[in-house]
C-alpha positions in Angstrom: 112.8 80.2 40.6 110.6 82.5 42.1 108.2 83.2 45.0 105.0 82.4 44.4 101.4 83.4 46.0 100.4 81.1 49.4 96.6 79.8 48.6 94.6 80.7 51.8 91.7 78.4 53.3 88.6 78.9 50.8 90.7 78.2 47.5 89.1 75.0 45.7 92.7 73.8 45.1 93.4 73.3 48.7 90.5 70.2 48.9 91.4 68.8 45.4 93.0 65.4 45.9 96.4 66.6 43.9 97.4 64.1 40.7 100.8 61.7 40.8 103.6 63.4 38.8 104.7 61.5 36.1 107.1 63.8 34.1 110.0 64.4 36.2 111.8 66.9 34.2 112.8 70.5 34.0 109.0 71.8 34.9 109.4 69.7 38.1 112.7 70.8 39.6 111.2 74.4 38.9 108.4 73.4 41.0 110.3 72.3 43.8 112.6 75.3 43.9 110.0 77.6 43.6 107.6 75.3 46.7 110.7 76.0 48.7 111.8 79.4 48.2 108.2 80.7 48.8 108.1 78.1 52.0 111.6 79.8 53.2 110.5 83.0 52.8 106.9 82.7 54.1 108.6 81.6 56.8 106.8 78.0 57.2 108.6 74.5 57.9 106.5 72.9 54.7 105.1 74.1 51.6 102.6 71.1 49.3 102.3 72.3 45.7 98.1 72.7 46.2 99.1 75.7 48.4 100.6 77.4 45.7 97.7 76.3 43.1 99.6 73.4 41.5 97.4 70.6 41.7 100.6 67.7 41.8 101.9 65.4 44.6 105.2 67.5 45.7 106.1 68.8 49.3 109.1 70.4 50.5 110.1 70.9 54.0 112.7 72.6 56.4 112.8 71.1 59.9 115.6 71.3 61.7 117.9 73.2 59.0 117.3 70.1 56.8 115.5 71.0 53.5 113.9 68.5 51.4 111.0 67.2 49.2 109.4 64.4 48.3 107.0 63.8 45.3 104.0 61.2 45.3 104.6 60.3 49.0 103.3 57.3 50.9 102.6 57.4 55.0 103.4 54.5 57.2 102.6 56.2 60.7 103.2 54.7 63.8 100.3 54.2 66.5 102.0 56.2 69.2 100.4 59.7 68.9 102.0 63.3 70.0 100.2 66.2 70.7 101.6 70.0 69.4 100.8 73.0 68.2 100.5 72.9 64.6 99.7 76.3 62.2 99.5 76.5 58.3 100.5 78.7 55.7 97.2 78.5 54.0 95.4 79.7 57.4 97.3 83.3 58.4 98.1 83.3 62.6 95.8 80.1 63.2 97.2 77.1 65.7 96.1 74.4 67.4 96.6 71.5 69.3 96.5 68.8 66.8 97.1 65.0 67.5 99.3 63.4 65.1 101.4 59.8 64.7 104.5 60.3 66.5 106.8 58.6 63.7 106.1 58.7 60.0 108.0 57.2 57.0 107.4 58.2 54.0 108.4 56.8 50.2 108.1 58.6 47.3 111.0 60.1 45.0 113.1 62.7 44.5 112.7 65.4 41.7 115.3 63.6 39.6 113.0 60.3 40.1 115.4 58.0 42.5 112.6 56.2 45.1 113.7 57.8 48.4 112.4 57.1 52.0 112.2 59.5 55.0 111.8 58.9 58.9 111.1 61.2 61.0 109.4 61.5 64.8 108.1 64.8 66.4 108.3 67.6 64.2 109.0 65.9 60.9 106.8 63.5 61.8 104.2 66.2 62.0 105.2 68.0 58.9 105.3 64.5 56.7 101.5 64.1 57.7 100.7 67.5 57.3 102.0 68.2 53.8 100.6 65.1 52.4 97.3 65.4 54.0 97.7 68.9 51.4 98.3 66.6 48.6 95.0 64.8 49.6 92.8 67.6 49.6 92.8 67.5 53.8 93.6 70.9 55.9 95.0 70.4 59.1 91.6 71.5 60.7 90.1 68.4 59.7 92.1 66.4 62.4 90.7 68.4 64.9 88.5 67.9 67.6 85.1 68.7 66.9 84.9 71.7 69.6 88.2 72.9 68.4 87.2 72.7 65.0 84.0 75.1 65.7 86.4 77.2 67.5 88.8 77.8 64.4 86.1 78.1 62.0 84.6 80.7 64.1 89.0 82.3 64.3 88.5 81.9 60.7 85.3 83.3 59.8 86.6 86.6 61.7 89.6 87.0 60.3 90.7 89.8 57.5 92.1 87.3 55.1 89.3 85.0 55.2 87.3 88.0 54.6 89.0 89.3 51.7 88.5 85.7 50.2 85.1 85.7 50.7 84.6 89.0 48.8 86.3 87.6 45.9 83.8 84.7 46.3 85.4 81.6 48.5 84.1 80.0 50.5 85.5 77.0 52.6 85.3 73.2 52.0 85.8 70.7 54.8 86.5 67.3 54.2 87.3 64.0 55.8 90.2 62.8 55.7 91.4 59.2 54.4 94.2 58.8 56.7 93.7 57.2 60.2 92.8 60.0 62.7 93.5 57.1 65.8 89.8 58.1 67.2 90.6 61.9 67.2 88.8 64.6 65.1 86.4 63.8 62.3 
């Protein structure tokens, strides 16, 4: 186990669709123990293995001093929306409003391979779409509104980190996302 580097916005990895994990083995429980001791550290309430340059469908979480993961994840989301401040490792000190499905349940397995489900409403909820919207190459500015979205790409373009990523040649990538956005964003 070990901490590994956060990816920031501007890293290819982060809108590359991740592939399903097949081989759930040694190399996998490794994964997941190092997704979550570099979430737990960073601080964050999720980590998805693009953010940490692994291109495979694994997420861990800690929301309300319940860790977990969850490894090819499905969504069902409910069509009740929330509204709340949402943030991301991969984008240092950047939050905004972001609508969201109120309840999510999501199937996928365990690191061992045992098919597990998990509900969640509010903040889970939130954290379930957000980490697999990782996992499918989407950033959490992609659900925003088009005026917000302007308004954290221009946050973005003047930050330090993004910056620094630039000089080493990154640039950003903005895609749409496949999941229902209920009318909001792109």
């Amino acid at each position: 186990m070990s901490i590994q580097p956060i990816r920031l916005f501007g890293d290819p990895v982060l809108v590359t669709p991740a592939s399903q994990v097949i081989d759930f083995d040694k190399e996998l429980r490794t994964l997941v123990a190092d997704l979550t001791e570099t979430m737990l550290q960073a601080p964050g309430v999720g980590l998805a293995a693009p953010q940490i340059g692994v291109g495979l469908r694994v997420f861990v979480w800690d929301v309300d001093e319940a860790l977990g993961h969850l490894i090819n994840p499905t969504l069902d989301l409910s069509d009740e929306l929330q509204e709340g401040e949402e943030g991301c490792l991969s984008f240092p000190a950047l939050s905004y409003e972001t609508p969201r499905a109120f309840r999510a349940v999501a199937k996928g397995f365990n690191m061992f391979g045992e098919p597990i489900t998990v509900e969640g409403t509010e903040l889970l909820a939130r954290c379930l779409q957000h980490e697999s919207d990782h996992l499918d190459g989407i950033v959490f500015i992609d659900r925003l509104s088009a005026e917000d979205r302007k308004l954290a790409m221009k946050e973005i373009r003047e930050s330090d980190w993004f910056s620094n990523a630039q000089a080493s040649g990154l640039s950003p990538s903005i895609k749409t996302s496949p999941h229902n956005l209920f009318g909001k964003g792109l």
